[in-house]
N, CA, C and O atoms as a GROMACS GRO file, in nm:
protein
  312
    1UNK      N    1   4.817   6.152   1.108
    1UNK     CA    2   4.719   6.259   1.099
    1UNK      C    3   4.760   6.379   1.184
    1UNK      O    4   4.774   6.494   1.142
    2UNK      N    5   4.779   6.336   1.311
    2UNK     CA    6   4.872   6.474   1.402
    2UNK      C    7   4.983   6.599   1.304
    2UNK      O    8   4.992   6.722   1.315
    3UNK      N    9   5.037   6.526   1.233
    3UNK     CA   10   5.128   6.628   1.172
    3UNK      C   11   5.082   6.721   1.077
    3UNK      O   12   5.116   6.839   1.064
    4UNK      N   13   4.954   6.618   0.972
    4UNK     CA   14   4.937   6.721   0.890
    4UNK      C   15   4.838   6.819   0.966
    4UNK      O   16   4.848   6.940   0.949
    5UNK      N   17   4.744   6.766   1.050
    5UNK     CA   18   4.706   6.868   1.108
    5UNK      C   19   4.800   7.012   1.168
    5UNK      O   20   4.795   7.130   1.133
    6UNK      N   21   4.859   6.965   1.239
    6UNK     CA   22   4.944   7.070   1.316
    6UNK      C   23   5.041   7.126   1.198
    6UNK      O   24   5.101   7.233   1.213
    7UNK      N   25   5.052   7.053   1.086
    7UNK     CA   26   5.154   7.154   0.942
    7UNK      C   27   5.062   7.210   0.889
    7UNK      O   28   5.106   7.272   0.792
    8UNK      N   29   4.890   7.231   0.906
    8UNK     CA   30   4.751   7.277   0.813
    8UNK      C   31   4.747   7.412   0.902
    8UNK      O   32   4.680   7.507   0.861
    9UNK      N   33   4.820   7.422   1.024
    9UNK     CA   34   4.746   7.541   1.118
    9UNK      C   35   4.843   7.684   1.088
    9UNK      O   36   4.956   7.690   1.039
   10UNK      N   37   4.768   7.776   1.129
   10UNK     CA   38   4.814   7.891   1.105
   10UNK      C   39   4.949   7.917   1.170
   10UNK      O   40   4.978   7.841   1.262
   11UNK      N   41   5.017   7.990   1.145
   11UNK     CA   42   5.153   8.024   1.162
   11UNK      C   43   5.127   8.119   1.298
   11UNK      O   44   5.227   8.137   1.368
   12UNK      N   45   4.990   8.189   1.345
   12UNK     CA   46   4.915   8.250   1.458
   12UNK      C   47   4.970   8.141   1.612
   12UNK      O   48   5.018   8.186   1.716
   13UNK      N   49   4.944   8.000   1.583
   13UNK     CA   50   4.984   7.935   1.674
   13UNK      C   51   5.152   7.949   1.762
   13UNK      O   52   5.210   7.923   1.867
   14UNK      N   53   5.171   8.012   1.625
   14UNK     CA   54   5.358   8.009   1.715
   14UNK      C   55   5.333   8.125   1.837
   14UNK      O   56   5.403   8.109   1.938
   15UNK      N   57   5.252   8.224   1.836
   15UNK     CA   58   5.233   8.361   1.903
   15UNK      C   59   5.349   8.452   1.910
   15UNK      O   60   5.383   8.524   2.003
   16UNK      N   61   5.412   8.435   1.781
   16UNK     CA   62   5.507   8.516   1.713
   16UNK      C   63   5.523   8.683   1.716
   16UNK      O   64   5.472   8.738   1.618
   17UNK      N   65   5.569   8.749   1.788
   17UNK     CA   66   5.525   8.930   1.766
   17UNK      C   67   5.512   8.965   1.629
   17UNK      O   68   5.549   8.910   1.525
   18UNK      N   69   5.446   9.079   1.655
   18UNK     CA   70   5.375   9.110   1.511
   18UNK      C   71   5.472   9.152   1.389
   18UNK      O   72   5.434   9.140   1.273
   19UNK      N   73   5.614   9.208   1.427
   19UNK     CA   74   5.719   9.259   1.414
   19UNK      C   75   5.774   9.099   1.331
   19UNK      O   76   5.879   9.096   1.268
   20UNK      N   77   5.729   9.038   1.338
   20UNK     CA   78   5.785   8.902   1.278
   20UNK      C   79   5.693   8.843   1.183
   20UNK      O   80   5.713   8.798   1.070
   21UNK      N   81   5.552   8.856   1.278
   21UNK     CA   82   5.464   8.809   1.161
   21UNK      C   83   5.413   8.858   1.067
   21UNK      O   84   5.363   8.786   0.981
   22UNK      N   85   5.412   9.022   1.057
   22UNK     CA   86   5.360   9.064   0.938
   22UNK      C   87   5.506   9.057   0.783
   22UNK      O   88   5.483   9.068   0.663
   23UNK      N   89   5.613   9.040   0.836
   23UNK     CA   90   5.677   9.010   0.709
   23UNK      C   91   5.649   8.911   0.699
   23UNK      O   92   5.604   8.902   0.584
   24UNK      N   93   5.643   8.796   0.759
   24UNK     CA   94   5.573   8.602   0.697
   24UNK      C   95   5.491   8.655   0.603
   24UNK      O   96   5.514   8.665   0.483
   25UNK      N   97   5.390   8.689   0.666
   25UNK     CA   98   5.230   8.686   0.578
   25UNK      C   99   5.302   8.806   0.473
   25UNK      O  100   5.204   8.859   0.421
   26UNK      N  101   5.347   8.830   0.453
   26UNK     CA  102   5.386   8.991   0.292
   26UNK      C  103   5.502   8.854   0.176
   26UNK      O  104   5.516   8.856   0.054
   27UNK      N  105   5.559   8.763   0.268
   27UNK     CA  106   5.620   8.682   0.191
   27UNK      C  107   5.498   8.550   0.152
   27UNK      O  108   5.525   8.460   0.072
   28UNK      N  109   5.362   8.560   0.226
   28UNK     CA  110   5.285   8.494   0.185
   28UNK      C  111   5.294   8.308   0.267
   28UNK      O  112   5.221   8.214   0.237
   29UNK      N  113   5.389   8.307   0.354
   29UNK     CA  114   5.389   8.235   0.476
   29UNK      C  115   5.291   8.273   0.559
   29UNK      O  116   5.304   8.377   0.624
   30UNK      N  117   5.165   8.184   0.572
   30UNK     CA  118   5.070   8.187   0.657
   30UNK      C  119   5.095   8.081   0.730
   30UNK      O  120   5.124   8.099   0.848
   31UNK      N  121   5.089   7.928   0.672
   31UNK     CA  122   5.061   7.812   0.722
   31UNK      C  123   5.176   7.756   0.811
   31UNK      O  124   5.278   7.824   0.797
   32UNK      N  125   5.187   7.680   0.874
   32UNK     CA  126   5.293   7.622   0.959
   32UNK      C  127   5.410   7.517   0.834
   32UNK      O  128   5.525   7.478   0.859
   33UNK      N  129   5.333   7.496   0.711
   33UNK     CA  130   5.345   7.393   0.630
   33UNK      C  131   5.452   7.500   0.542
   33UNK      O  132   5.558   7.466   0.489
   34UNK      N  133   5.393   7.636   0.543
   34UNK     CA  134   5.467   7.694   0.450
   34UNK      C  135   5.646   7.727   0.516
   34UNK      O  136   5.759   7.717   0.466
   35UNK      N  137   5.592   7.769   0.648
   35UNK     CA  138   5.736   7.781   0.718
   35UNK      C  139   5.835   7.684   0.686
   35UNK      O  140   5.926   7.704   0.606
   36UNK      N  141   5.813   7.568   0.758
   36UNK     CA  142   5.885   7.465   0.834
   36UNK      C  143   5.979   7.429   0.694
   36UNK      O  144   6.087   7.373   0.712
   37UNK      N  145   5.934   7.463   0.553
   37UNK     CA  146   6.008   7.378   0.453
   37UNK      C  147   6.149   7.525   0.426
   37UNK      O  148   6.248   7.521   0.352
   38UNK      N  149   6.106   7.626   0.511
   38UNK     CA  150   6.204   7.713   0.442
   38UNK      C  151   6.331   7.723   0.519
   38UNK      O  152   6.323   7.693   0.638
   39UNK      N  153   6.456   7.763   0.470
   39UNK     CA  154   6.555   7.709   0.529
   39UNK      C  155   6.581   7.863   0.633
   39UNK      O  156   6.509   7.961   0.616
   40UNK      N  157   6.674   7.860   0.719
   40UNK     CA  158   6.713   7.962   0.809
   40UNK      C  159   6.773   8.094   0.685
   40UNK      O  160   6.729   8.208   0.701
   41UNK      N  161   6.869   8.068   0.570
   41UNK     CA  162   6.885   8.130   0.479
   41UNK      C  163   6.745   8.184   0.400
   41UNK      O  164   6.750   8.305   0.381
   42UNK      N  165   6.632   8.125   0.354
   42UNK     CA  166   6.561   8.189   0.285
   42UNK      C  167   6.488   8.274   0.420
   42UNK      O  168   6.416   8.367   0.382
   43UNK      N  169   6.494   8.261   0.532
   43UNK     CA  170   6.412   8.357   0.616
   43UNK      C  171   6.484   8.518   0.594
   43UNK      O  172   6.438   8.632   0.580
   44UNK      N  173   6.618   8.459   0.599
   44UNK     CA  174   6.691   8.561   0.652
   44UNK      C  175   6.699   8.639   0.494
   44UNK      O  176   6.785   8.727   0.500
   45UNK      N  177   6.639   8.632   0.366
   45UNK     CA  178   6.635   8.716   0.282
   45UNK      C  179   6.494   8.793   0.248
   45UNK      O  180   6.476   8.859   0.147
   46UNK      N  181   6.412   8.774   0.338
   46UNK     CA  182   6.292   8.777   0.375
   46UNK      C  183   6.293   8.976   0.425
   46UNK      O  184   6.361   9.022   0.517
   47UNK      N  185   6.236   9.023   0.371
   47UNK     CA  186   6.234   9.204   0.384
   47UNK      C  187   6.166   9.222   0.518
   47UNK      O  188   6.048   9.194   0.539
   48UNK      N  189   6.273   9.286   0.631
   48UNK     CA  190   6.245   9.262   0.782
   48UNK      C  191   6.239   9.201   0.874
   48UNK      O  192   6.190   9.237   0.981
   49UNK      N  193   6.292   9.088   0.846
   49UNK     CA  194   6.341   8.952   0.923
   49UNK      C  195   6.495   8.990   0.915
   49UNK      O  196   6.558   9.053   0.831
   50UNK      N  197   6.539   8.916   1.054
   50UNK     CA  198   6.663   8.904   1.088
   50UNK      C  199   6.757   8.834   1.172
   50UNK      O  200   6.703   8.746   1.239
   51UNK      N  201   6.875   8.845   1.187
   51UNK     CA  202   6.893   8.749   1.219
   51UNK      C  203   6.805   8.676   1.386
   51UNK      O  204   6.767   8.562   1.415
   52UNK      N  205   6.802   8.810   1.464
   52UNK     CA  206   6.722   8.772   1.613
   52UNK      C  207   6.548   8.751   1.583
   52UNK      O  208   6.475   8.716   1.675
   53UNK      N  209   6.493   8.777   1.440
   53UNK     CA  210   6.380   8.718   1.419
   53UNK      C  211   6.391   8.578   1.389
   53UNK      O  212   6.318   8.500   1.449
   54UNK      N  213   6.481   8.533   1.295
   54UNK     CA  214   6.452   8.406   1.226
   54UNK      C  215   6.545   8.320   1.417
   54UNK      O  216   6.530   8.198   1.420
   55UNK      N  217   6.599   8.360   1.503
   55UNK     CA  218   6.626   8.278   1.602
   55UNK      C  219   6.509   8.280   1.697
   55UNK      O  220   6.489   8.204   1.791
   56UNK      N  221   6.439   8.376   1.657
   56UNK     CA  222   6.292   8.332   1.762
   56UNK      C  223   6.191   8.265   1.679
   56UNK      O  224   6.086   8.219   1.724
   57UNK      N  225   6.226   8.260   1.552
   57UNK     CA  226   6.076   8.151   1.466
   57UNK      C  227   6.156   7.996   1.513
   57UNK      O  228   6.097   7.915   1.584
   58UNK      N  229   6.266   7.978   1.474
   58UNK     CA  230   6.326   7.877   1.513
   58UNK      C  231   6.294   7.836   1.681
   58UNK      O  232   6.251   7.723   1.704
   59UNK      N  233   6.313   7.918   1.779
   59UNK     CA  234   6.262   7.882   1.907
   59UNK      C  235   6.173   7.827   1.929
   59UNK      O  236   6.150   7.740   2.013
   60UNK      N  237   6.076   7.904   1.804
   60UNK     CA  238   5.881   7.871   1.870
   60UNK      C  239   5.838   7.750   1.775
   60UNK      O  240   5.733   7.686   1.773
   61UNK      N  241   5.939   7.738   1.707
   61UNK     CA  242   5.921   7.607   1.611
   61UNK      C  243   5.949   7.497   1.688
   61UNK      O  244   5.890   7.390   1.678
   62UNK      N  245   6.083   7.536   1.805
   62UNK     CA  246   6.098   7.408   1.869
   62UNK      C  247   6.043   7.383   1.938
   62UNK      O  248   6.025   7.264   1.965
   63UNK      N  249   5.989   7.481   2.001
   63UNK     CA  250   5.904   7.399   2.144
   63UNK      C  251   5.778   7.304   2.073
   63UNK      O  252   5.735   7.220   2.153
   64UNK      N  253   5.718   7.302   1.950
   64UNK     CA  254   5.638   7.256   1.900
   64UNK      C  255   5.680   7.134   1.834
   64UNK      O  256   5.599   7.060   1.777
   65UNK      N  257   5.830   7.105   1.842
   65UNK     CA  258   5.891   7.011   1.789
   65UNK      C  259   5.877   6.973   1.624
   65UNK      O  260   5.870   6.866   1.563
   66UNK      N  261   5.877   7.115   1.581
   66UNK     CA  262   5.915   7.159   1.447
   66UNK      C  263   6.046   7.229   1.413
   66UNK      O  264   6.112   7.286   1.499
   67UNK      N  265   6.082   7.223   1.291
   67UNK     CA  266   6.214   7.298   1.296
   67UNK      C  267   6.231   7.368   1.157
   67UNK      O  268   6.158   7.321   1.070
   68UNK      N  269   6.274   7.421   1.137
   68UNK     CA  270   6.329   7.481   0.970
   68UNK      C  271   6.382   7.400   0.901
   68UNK      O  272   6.461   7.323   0.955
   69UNK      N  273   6.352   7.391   0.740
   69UNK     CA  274   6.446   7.281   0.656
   69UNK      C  275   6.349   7.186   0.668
   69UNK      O  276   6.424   7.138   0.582
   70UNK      N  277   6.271   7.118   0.683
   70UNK     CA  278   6.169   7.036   0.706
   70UNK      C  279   6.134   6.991   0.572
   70UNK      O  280   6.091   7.066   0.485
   71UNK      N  281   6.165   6.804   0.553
   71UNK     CA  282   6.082   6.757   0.466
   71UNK      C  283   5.917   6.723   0.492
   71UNK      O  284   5.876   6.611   0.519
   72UNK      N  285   5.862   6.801   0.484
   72UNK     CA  286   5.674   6.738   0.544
   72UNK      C  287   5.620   6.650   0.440
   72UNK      O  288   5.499   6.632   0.424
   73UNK      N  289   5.703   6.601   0.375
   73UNK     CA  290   5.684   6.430   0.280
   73UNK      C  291   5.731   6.357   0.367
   73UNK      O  292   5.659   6.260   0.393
   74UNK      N  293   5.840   6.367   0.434
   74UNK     CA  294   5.878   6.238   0.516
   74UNK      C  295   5.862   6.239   0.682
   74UNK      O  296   5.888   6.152   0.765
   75UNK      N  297   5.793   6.414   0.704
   75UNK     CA  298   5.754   6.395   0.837
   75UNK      C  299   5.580   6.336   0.853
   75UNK      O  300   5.538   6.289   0.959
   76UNK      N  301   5.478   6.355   0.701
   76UNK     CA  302   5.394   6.328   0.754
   76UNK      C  303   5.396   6.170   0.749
   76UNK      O  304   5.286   6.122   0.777
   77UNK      N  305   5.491   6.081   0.721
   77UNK     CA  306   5.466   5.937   0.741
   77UNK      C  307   5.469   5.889   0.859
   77UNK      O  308   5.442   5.772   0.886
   78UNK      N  309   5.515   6.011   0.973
   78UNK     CA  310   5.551   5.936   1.104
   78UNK      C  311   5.416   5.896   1.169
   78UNK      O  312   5.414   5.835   1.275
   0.00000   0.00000   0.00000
């Protein structure tokens, strides 16, 4: 239950600058669920993301012990 909760929450939780988060939300990435499945390549074709953005979503993903590329079929069994 921990995971899907924490993959249900807003992408707000990372406390991402705005400079990062308003291209998520224009690509329609709100959720933490929507991120985590996209790879470091689809960020980086993402209009205003770059490469020192998609290395700070990746940062704030880790400290949460999330990461990019993410199956959330086989993480929510844990």
């Amino acid at each position: 239950m921990h995971w899907e909760k924490l993959l249900s929450a807003s992408i707000i939780v990372l406390d991402l600058p705005m400079r990062i988060a308003y291209p998520l939300d224009d690509a329609k990435i709100r959720k933490l669920k929507d991120l985590v499945v996209k790879s470091r390549n689809d960020l980086l074709k993402i209009n205003r993301l770059g490469v020192k953005a998609v290395d700070e979503i990746e940062h704030c993903l880790d400290r949460i012990g999330l990461s990019l590329g993410m199956d959330i079929k086989k993480a929510a069994d844990y």
